[in-house]
C-alpha positions as CSV (number, residue, x, y, z in Angstrom):
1,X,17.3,20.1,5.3
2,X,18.1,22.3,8.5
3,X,17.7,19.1,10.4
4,X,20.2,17.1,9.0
5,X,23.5,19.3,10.0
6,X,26.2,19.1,7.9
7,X,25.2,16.0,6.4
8,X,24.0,15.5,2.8
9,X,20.8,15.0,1.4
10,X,20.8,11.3,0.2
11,X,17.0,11.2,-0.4
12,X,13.9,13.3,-0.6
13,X,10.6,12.0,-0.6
14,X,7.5,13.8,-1.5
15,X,4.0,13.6,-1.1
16,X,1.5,16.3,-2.2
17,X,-2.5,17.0,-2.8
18,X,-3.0,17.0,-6.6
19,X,-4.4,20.2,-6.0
20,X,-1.2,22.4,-6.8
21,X,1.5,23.2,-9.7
22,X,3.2,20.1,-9.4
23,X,5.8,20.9,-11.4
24,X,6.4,24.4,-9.6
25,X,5.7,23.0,-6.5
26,X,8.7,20.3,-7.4
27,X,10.6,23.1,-8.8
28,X,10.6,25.0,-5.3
29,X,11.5,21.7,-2.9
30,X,14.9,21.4,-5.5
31,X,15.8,24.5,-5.0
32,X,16.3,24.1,-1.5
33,X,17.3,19.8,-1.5
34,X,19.1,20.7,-4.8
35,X,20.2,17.7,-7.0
36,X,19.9,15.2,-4.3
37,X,17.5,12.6,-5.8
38,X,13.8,12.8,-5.6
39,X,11.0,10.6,-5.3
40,X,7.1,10.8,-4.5
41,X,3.6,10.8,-5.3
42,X,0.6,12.5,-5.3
43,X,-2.1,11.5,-2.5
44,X,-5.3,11.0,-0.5
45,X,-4.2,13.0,2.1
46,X,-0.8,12.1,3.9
47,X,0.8,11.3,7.7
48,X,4.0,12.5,9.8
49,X,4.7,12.3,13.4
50,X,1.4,11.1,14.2
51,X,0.0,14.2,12.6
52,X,-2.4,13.7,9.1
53,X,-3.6,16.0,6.7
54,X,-6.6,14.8,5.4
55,X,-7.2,14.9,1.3
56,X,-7.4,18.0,-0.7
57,X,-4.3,19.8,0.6
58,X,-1.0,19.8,1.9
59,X,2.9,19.0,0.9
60,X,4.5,16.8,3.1
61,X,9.0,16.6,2.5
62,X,11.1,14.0,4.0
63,X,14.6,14.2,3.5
64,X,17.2,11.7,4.4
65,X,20.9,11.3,4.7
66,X,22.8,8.0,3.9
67,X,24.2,6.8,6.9
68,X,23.6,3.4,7.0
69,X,22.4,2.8,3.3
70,X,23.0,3.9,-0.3
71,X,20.0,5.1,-2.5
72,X,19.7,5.3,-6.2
73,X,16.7,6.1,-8.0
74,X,15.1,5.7,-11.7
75,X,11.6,5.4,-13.5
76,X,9.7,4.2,-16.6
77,X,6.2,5.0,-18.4
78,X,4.1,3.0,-19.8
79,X,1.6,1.1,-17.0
80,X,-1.2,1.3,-19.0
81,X,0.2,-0.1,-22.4
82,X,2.0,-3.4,-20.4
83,X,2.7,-3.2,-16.9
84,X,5.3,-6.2,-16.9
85,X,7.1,-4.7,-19.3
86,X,7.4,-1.0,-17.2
87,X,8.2,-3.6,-14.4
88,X,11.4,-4.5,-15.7
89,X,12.3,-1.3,-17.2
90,X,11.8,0.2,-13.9
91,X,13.9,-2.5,-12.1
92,X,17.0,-2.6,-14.3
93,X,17.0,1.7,-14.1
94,X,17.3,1.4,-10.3
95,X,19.3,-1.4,-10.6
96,X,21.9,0.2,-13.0
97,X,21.9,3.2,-11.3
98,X,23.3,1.4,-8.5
99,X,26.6,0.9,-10.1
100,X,28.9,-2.0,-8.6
101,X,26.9,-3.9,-6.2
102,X,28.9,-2.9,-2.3
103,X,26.2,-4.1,-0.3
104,X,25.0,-7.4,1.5
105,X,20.8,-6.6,1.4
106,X,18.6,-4.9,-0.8
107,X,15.4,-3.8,-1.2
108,X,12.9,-1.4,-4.0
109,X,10.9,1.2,-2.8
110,X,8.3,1.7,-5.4
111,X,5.7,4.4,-6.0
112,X,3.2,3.8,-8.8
113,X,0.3,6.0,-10.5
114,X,-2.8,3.9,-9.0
115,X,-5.3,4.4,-12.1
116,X,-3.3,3.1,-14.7
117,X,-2.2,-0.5,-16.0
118,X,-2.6,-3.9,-13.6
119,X,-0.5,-3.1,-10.5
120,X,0.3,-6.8,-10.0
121,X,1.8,-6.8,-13.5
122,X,3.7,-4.3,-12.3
123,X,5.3,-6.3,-9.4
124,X,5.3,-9.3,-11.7
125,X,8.0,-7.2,-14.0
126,X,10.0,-6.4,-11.4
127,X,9.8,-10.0,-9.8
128,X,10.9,-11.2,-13.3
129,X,14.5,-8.5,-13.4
130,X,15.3,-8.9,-9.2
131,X,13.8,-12.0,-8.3
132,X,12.9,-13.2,-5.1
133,X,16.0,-12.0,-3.5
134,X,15.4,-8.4,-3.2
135,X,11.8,-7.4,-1.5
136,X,9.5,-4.7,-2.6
137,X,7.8,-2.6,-0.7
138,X,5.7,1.1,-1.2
139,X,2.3,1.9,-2.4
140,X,0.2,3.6,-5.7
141,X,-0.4,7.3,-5.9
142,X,-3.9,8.9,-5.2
143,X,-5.9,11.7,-6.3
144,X,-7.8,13.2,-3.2
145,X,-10.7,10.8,-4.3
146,X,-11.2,12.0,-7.9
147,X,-10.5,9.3,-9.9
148,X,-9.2,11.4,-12.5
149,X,-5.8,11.3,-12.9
150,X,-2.6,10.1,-10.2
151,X,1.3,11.3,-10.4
152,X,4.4,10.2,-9.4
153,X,7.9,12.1,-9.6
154,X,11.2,11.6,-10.4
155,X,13.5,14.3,-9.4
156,X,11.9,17.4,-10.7
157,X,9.5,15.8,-13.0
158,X,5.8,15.4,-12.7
159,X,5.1,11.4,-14.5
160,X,2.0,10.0,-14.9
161,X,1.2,6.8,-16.6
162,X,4.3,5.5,-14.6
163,X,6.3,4.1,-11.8
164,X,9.5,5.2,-9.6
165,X,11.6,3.2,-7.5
166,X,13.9,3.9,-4.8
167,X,16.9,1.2,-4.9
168,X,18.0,0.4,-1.2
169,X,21.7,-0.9,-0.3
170,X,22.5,-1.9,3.2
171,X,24.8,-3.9,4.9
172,X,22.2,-5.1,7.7
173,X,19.1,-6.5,6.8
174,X,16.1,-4.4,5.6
175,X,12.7,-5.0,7.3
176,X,9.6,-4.8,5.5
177,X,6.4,-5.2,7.3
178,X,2.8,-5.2,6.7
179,X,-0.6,-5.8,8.8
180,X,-4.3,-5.5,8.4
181,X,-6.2,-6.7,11.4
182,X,-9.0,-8.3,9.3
183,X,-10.4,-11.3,10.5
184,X,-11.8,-14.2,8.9
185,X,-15.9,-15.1,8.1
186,X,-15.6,-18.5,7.0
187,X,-13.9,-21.8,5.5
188,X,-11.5,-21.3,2.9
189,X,-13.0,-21.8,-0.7
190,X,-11.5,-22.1,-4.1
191,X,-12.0,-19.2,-7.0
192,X,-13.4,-21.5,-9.4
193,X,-14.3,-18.8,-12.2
194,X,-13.1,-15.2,-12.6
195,X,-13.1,-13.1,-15.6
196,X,-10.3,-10.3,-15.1
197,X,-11.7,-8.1,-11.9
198,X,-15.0,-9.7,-12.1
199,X,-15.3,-12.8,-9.3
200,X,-18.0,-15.1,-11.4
201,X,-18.0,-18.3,-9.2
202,X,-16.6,-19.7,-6.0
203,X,-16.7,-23.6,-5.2
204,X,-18.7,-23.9,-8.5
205,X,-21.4,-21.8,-7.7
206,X,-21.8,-18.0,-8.1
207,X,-19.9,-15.5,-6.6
208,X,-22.4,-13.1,-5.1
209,X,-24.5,-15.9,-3.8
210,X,-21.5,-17.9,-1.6
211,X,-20.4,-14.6,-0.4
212,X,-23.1,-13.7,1.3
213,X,-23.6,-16.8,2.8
214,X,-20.6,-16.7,4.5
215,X,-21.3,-13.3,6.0
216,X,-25.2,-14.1,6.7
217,X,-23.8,-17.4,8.7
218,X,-21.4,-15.1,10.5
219,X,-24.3,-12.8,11.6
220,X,-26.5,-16.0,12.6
221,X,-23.2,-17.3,14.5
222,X,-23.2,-13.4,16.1
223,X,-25.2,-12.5,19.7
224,X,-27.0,-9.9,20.7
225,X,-27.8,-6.8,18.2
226,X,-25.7,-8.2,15.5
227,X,-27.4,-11.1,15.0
228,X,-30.7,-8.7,14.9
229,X,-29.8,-5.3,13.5
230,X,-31.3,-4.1,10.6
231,X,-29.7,-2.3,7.6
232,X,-30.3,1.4,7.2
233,X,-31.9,1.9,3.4
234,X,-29.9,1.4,0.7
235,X,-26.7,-0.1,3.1
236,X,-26.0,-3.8,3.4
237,X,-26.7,-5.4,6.6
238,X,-23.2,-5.7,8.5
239,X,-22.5,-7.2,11.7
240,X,-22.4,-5.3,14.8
241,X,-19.2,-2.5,14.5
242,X,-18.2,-3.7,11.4
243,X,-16.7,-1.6,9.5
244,X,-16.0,-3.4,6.1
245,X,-15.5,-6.7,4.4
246,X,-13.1,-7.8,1.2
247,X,-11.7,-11.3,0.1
248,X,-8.8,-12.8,1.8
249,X,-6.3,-14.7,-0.5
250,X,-4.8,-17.3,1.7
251,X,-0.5,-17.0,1.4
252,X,1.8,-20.3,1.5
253,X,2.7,-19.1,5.0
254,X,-0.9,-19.0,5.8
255,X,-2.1,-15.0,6.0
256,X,-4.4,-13.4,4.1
257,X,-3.6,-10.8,1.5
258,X,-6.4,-8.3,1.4
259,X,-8.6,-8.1,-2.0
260,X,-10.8,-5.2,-1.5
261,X,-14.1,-6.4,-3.8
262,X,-17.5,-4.8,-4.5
263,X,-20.6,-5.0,-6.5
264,X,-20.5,-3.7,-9.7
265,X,-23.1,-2.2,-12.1
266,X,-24.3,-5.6,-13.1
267,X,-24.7,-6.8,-9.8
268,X,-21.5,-9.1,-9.6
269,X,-18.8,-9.1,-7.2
270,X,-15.9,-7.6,-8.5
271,X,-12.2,-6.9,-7.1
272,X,-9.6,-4.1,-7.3
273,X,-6.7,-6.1,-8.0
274,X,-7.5,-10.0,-10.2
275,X,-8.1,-13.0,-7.9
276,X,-5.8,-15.7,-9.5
277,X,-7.9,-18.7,-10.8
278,X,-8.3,-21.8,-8.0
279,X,-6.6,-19.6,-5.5
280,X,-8.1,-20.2,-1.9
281,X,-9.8,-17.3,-0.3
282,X,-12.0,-16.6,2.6
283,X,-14.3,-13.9,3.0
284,X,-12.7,-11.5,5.8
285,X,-14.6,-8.2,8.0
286,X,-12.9,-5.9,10.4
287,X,-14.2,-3.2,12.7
288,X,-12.3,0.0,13.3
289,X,-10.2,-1.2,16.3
290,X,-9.2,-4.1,14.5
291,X,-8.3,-1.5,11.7
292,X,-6.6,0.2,14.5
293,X,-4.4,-2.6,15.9
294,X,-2.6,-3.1,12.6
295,X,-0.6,0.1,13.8
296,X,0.6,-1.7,17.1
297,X,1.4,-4.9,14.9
298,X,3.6,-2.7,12.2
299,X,5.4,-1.0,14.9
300,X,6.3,-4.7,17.0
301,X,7.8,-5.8,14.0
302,X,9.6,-2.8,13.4
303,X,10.8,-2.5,16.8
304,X,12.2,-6.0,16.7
305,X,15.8,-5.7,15.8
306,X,18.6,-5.1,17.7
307,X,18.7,-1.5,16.8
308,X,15.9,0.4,16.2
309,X,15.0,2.3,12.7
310,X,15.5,6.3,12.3
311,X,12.1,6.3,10.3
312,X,9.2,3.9,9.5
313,X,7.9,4.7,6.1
314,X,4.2,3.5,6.0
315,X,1.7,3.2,3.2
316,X,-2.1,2.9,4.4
317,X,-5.1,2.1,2.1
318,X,-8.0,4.7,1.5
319,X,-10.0,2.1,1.9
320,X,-9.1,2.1,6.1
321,X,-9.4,6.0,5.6
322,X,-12.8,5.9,4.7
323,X,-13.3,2.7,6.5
324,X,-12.3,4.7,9.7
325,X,-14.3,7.7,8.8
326,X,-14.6,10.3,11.8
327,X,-11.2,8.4,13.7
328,X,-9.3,8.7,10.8
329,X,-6.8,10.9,12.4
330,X,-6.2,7.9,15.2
331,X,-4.2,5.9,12.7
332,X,-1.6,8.1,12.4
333,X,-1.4,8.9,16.1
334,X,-1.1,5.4,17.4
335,X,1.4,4.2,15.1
336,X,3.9,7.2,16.3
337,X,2.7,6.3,19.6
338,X,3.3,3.0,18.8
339,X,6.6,3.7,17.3
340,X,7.8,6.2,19.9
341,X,10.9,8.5,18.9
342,X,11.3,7.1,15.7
343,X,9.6,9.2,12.5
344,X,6.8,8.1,11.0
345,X,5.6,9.1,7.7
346,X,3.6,8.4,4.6
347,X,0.2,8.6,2.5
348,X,-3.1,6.9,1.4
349,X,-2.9,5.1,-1.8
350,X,-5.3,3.3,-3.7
351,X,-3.1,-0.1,-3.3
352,X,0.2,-0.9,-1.2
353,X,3.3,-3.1,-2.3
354,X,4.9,-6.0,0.1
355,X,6.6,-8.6,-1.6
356,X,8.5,-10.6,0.6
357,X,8.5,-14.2,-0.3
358,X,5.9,-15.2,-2.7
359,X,5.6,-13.1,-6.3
360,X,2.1,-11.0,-4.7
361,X,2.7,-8.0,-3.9
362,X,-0.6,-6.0,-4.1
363,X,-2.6,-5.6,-0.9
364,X,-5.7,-3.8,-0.2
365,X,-7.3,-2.0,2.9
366,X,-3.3,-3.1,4.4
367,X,-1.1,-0.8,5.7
368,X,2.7,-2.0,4.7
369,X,5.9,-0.4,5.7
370,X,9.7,0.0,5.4
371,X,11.8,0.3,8.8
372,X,15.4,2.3,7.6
C-alpha cells in the first residue's frame, strides 16, 4: 500500500499456502487495503520479482491502483454441481458490477478452485454470457500438492467450491499471452474414442498403444544416448533430457493447447482436462530449457506494444514445477529478467485460463499471462 503514494487501492490480489487461517489471514490484509476489492487463491507455491516461494508457505499481496483501467469484481459457487451454469453466474456478477459500460476493451481475470467441477465447463459458461469479444485469462487454485481441498477469495471471504473474476475495463487494448515450449513427436491424429478423461482410441486403435509409438519412433528417429538409454526401474523410457510428455490439441490458428495425460489405475491413458471427440492431437515432449524459453516468449509478447505494462501477471502449471524439479526457482528469475523493470507476479495452479479466440480456454503444463 506504502508503495502506491496517495493513490487508491483499486485492486488487491492474494495468493497464500493453504497452510494458514485463511479467513484471519484475509481478515489482516483488509485491515490494512481496507474495502478496496479483493481477489485470490490459494497455491502451490507462488512468484514476485523473480523471487518464488516454493509450496507449503508464504503470502504473497499485490495491490494495484486504477490508472489506466477500472476493476470490478464478483463470484459464484457451485463448480461441482454444474460448472456452465457457475460460468454464467460468475460472468454476469462481474459484468453487472461494472455498471454503465465507459470503456473500449475488456477482459475477465478468473481464479477457480482446481478440484472441483470441469474447468472447461467453467469457461464454456462464461463464453456463453461474454462471448468471444471479451478474453479470459487466469488460472485454478492449488493446495501445496495435497489434493485435498483448493480456495479462492472474494474480498474477505474464504470460497471453495467456486470461482472469482476480476472484470477489466480499458481504453487501449488488453494483452493476453500464453506459451509452453513443447514440441511436437509426431503426425497429427484424430481422437476417435474418449470416455470423459479417459483417451480410449486414437485413429481407431487404442490409446495407450499409438501413443507410445509415436514417442518410441521419436527415440529411434533420436542419436546418440537417447536413442540407447535405458529406463531407471519403475520410470518410462524418455528421450535424452526430456523432461515430460502430454497431448497437444491442434488450435484453428495451428498451436497446440497442452493436455497434460497419464496412465491411470487400469492402465489407460487418461487426461486432466476432456479431449473433445475427433479433435486432432499430436503427442508433444519438452526438456527443461524448452520449459524455460516459454518465459522469454511471454515476456516478447508482452513487451510488444507501444508502451510497456506496469505488471505481468503470470499463471504457471505445477506440472513445469515439478517438471523443472531442482531449477524450479529459474522460471521465475528469467521471466523478470526477461521482463526487466516491469513486476512480475503470480502462482502454480493445477490448470491456467487463455481464451482468446476459440471457446478453449484450459491449458496444461502452460504458463499464460495478463500484461496491465
Amino acid at each position: 500500500m506504502g508503495r502506491l503514494g496517495e493513490a487508491p487501492a483499486a485492486l488487491v490480489i492474494v495468493y497464500a499456502s493453504v497452510r494458514y487461517d485463511l479467513p484471519s489471514l484475509l481478515d489482516a490484509i483488509r485491515e490494512v487495503t481496507g474495502a478496496a476489492p479483493l481477489v485470490g487463491a490459494s497455491t502451490t507455491g507462488h512468484f514476485h520479482d523473480g523471487q518464488i516461494t516454493e509450496p507449503g508457505r508464504g503470502v504473497a499481496v499485490l495491490v494495484l491502483s486504477s490508472g489506466r483501467y477500472e476493476f470490478t469484481t464478483g463470484s459464484a459457487t457451485g463448480l461441482t454441481a454444474d460448472g456452465c451454469a457457475t460460468g454464467q453466474a460468475l460472468a454476469k456478477a462481474a459484468r453487472q458490477a461494472a455498471g454503465e459500460q465507459t470503456r473500449q476493451h475488456t477482459a475477465l481475470l478468473v481464479l477457480s478452485c482446481g478440484l472441483t467441477g470441469d474447468q472447461q465447463q467453467l469457461i464454456n459458461g462464461i463464453y456463453r454470457v461474454l462471448g468471444a469479444a471479451v478474453p479470459i485469462v487466469g488460472g485454478a487454485s492449488s493446495d501445496d500438492r495435497r489434493m485435498q481441498q483448493t480456495f479462492v477469495f472474494h474480498n474477505g471471504t474464504v470460497l471453495t467450491d467456486a470461482a472469482v473474476a476480476v472484470w477489466i475495463g480499458s481504453d487501449n487494448p488488453i494483452t493476453i499471452l500464453r506459451a509452453h515450449g513443447w514440441q511436437t513427436l509426431g503426425l497429427p491424429l484424430p481422437i476417435t474414442g474418449v470416455d470423459g478423461f479417459v483417451v480410449r482410441s486414437i485413429a481407431g486403435r487404442p490409446a495407450r498403444e499409438v501413443f507410445n509409438e509415436n514417442v518410441d519412433q521419436a527415440r529411434a528417429d533420436a542419436s546418440g544416448p537417447a536413442a540407447t538409454a535405458g529406463p531407471a526401474p519403475g520410470e518410462p523410457v524418455r528421450l535424452l533430457g526430456e523432461a515430460g510428455r502430454c497431448f497437444g490439441l491442434i488450435e484453428p490458428d495451428g498451436s497446440r493447447l497442452l493436455r497434460g495425460c497419464y496412465v491411470g489405475d487400469e492402465n489407460e491413458i487418461r487426461t486432466w482436462v476432456p479431449l473433445p471427440p475427433y479433435a486432432a492431437v499430436q503427442v508433444m515432449a519438452c526438456t527443461q530449457d524448452d520449459l524455460l524459453e516459454a518465459c522469454d516468449e511471454i515476456a516478447h509478447q508482452a513487451l510488444a506494444g507501444s508502451e510497456p505494462p506496469a505488471v505481468l501477471l503470470a499463471f504457471s502449471c505445477i506440472a513445469r514445477l515439478g517438471m523443472l524439479h531442482d531449477r524450479v526457482g529459474e522460471e521465475a528469475a528469467r521471466l523478470q529478467a526477461a521482463m526487466g523493470e516491469v513486476t512480475t507476479f503470480g502462482f502454480y495452479t493445477y490448470g491456467e485460463f487463455a481464451r482468446t479466440t476459440s471457446i478453449d480456454g484450459v491449458h496444461n503444463a502452460t504458463i499464460t499471462a495478463l500484461a496491465l
